[in-house]
C-alpha positions in Angstrom: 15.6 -19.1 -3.7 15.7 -15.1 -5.2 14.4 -13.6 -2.1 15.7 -16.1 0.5 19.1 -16.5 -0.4 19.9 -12.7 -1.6 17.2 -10.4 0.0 16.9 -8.3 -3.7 15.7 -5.0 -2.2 17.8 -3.4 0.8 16.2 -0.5 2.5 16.7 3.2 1.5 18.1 5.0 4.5 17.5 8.9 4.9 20.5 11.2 4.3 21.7 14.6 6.1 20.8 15.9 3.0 17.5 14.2 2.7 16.8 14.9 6.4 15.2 18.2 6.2 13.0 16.9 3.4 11.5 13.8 5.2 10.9 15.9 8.4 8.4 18.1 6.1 6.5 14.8 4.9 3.2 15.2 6.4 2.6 12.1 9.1 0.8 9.9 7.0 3.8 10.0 4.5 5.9 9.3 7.6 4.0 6.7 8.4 4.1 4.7 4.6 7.3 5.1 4.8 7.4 2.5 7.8 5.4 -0.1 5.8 2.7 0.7 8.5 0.3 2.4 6.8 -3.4 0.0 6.2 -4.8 0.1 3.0 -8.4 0.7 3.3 -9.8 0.6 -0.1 -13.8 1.6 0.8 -15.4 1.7 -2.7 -14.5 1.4 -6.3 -17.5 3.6 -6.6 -16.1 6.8 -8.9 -18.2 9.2 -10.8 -14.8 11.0 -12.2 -13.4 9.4 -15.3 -9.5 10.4 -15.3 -7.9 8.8 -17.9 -4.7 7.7 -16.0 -6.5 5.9 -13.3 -4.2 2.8 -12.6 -7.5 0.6 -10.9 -7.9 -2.7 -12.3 -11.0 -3.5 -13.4 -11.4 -6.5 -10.5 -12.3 -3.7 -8.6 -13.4 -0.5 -10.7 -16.9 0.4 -10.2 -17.8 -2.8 -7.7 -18.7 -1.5 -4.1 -16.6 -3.4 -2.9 -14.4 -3.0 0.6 -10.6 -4.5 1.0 -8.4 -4.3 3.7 -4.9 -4.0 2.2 -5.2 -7.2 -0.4 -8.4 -8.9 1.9 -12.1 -8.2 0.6 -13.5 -7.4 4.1 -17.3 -6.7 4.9 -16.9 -5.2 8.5 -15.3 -2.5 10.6 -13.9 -5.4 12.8 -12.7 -7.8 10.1 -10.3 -4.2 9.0 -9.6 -3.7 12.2 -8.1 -7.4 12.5 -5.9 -7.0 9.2 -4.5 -4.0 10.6 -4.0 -5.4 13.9 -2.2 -8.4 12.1 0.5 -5.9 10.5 0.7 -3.6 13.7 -0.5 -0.6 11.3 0.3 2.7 13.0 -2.3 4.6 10.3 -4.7 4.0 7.9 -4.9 5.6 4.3 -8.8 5.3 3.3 -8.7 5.3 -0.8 -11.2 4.0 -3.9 -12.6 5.0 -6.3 -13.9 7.5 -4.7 -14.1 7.1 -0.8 -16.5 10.3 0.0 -19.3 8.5 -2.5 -20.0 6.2 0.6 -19.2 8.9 3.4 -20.8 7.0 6.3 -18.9 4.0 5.7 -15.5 6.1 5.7 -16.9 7.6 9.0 -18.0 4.2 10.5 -14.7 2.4 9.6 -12.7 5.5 10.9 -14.1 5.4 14.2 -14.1 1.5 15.0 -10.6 1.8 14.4 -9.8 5.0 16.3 -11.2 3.3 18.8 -9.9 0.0 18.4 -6.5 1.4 18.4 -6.5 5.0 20.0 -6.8 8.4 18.4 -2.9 7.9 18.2 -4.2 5.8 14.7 -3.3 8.6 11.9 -6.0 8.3 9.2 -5.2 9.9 6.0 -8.2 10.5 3.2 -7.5 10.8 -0.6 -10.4 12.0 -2.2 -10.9 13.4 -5.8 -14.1 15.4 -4.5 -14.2 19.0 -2.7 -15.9 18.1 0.0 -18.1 20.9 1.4 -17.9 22.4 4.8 -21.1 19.7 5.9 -19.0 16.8 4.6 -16.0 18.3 6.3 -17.8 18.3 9.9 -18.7 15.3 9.2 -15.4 13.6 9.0 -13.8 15.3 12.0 -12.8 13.1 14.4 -12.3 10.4 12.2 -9.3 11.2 10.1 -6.5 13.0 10.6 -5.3 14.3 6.7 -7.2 15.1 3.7 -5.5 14.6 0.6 -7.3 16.4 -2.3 -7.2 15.3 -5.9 -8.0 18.1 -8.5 -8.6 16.6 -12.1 -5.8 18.4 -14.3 -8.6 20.4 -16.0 -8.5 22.5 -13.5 -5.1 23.7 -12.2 -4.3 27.1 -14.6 -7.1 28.4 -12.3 -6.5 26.4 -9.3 -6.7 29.1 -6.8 -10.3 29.9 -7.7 -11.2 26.2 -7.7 -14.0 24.7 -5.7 -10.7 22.3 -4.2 -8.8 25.5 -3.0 -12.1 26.3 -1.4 -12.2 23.1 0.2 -8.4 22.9 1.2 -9.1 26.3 3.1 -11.9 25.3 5.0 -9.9 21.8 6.0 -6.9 23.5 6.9 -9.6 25.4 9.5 -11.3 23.0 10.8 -7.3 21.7 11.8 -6.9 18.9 9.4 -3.5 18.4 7.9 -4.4 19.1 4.4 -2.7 19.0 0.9 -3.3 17.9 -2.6 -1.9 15.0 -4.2 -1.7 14.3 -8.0 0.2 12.4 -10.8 2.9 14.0 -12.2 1.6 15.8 -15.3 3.2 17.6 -17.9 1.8 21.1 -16.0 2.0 19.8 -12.5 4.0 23.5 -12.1 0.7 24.9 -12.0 0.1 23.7 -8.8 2.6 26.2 -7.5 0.0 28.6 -6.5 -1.3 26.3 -3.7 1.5 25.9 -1.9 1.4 28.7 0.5 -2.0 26.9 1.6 -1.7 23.4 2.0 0.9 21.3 4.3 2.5 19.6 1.5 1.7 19.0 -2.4 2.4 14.6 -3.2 3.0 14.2 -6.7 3.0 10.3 -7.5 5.0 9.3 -10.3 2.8 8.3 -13.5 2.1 4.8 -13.5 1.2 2.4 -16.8 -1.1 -0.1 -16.0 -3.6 -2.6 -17.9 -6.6 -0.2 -17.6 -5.1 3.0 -18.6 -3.1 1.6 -21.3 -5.4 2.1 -24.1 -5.3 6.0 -23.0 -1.1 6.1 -22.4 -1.2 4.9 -26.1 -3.3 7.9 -27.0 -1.4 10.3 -25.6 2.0 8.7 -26.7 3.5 7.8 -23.8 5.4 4.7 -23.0 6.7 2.8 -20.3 10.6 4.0 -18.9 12.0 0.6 -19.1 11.2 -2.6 -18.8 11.3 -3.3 -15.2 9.0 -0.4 -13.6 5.5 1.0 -14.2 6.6 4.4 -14.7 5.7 6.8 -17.8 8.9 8.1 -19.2 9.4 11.7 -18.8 7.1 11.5 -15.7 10.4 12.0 -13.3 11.4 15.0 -15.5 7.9 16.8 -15.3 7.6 16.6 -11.2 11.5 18.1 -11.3 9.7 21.4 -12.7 8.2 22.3 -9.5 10.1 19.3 -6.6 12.3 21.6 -5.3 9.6 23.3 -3.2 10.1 22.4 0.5 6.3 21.3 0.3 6.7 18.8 -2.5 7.5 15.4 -2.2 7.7 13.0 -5.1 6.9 9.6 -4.5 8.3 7.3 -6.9 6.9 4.1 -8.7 10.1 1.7 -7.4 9.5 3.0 -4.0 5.6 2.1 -3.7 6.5 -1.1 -4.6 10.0 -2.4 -3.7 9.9 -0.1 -0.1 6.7 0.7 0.9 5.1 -3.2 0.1 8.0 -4.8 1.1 8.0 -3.3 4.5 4.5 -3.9 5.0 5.0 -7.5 3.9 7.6 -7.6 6.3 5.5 -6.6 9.3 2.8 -9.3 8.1 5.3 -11.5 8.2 6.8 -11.0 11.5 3.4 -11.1 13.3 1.8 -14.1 11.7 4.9 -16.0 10.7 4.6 -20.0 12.7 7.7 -21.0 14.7 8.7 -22.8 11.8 8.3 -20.2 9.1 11.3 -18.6 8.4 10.8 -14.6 7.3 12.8 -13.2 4.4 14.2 -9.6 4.2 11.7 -8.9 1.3 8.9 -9.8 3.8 8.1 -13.8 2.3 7.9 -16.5 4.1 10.1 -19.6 3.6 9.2 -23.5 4.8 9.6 -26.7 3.6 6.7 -29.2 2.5 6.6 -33.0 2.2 3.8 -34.8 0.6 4.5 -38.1 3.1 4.8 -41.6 2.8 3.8 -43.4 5.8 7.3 -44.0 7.4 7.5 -40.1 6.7 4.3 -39.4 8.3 5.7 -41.3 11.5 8.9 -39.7 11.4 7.4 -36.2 11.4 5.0 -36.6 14.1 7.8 -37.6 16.5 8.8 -33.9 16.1 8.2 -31.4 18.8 4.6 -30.0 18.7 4.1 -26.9 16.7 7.3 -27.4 14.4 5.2 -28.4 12.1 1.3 -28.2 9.9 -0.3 -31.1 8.7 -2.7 -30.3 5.8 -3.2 -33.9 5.2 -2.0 -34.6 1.4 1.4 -32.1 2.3 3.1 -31.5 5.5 4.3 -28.0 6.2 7.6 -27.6 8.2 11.0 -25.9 8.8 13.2 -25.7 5.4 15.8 -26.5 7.4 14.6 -29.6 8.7 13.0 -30.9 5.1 16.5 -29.9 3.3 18.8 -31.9 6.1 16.5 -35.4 5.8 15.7 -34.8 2.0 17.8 -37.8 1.4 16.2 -40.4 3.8 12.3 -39.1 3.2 10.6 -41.0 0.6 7.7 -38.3 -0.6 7.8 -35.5 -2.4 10.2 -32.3 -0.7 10.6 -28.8 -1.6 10.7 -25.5 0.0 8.4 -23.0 -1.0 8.4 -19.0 -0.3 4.6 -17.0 -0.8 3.7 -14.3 0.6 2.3 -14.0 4.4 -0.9 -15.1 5.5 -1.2 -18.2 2.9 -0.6 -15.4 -0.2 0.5 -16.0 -3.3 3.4 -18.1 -4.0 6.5 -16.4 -5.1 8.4 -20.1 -6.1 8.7 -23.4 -5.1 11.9 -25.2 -5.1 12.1 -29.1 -5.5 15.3 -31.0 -3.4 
């Protein structure tokens, strides 16, 4: 089993060096770091059309709500998702979240006070919101993230987002602007004595944008990543600013996920279950014969799940009697809370 037996991703830990930079990530960076940061995805409702947008087209203009991976259609249905990861903060994204504004507010606030105002909400929007919209939100999140199409940053300090970043910062949000790294992303310099922090998020290739990489001539780094090449290189021109922080494609999904997958795990993992480090799950299944079905039931209650054509149990237990069951045995390792299935090992 790849992530059972080996554990393929180990964590990054933070260096002297590196100290001084992760003490200047603004909290809801702090807080992805973790793995306990809730995906709130409120609407794939956008009226911008940027070309490198990575959203897949399941959810691309459908107003649609999901809770990390789980369509939800409540305030309490998110608030049980992130109560099953033991989230610390939520990061409301889209499309673009501010097109249904009383639904950010509403789902803010049931979850402030589901889980305290200690709950760090952090808002990427792609809009400069206006000093009505801004009122509006306080109270129920905690950091605006502003996303300025690339059109215009050469005059970015008279830009209706500058504006808006100004008027944030005096309400008393934490407020910064985070963008893809572009070829000019250095013209963003000029906002830095402004905002808390600038988040430039490596360029990522996916299915949708694809068509528009192609047009522009870029490719993918290497086979194993979604990166652009030459995307690192471009955020180096301006990363060394104490505000900047450059998050990279390989840490959003072998660090952030996995931790997140790991707390799911932990919390909704049965006592039979066994969690791996890359956040999976791991049990063994028998589709029983009769004398298998007897033998199992003789087990102590709650070892194991019967779904009546399989029987779900310890890997352990199915890999040790393998030998004397007569059905069908493997172990299998998905992802938590019934997810996908990663691979499923006959014995």
């Amino acid at each position: 089993m790849r992530a059972f037996r080996h554990g393929s991703v180990q964590g990054i830990g933070i260096s002297m060096r590196n100290r001084s930079r992760y003490e200047n990530l603004s909290q809801g960076c702090r807080i992805c770091h973790k793995g306990a940061t809730m995906v709130l995805f409120i609407t794939g409702v956008c009226r911008r059309t940027c070309w490198y947008c990575p959203l897949s087209g399941e959810r691309k203009g459908h107003d649609n709500i999901y809770a990390n991976e789980r369509q939800v259609q409540s305030p309490q249905e998110a608030i049980e998702v992130a109560r099953r990861m033991s989230a610390l903060g939520t990061s409301i994204t889209g499309g673009e979240p501010l097109e249904r504004l009383e639904r950010v507010v509403s789902y803010c606030h049931s979850l402030k006070k589901e889980f305290g105002k200690g709950h760090y909400i952090h808002l990427y929007t792609g809009i400069a919101p206006d000093n009505q919209t801004l009122n509006t939100l306080r109270g129920a999140i905690d950091e605006i993230r502003l996303h300025p199409p690339s059109e215009t940053w050469e005059c970015i300090t008279d830009s209706e987002y500058y504006k808006a970043a100004n008027a944030a910062k005096n309400l008393g949000f934490t407020t910064g602007f985070e963008v893809p790294s572009l070829p000019d992303i250095e013209l963003l310099e000029p906002v830095l004595p402004l905002v808390d922090f600038l988040n430039i998020n490596e360029l990522e290739w996916g299915g949708y944008n694809a068509a528009e990489m192609r047009k522009r001539g870029y490719i993918l780094e290497d086979g194993l990543h979604n990166a652009v090449l030459g995307a690192r290189e471009w955020a180096r021109k301006i990363s060394k600013e104490p505000k900047v922080h450059f998050c990279s494609s390989s840490f959003k999904d072998s660090v952030q996920l996995r931790r997140r997958l790991i707390r799911v795990a932990r919390n909704t993992a049965r006592p039979f279950d066994h969690v791996t480090r890359d956040g999976t799950v791991v049990y063994g299944s028998v589709e029983p014969s009769e004398h298998d079905r007897a033998w199992i039931q003789q087990l102590k209650a709650g070892s194991y799940e019967d779904y009546g054509d399989h029987i779900e149990l310890s890997w352990r237990v199915v890999k040790d009697n393998a030998e004397t069951l007569f059905g069908k045995c493997s172990i299998v390792e998905r992802y938590p809370e019934r997810g996908m299935v990663v691979e499923v090992t006959p014995i």
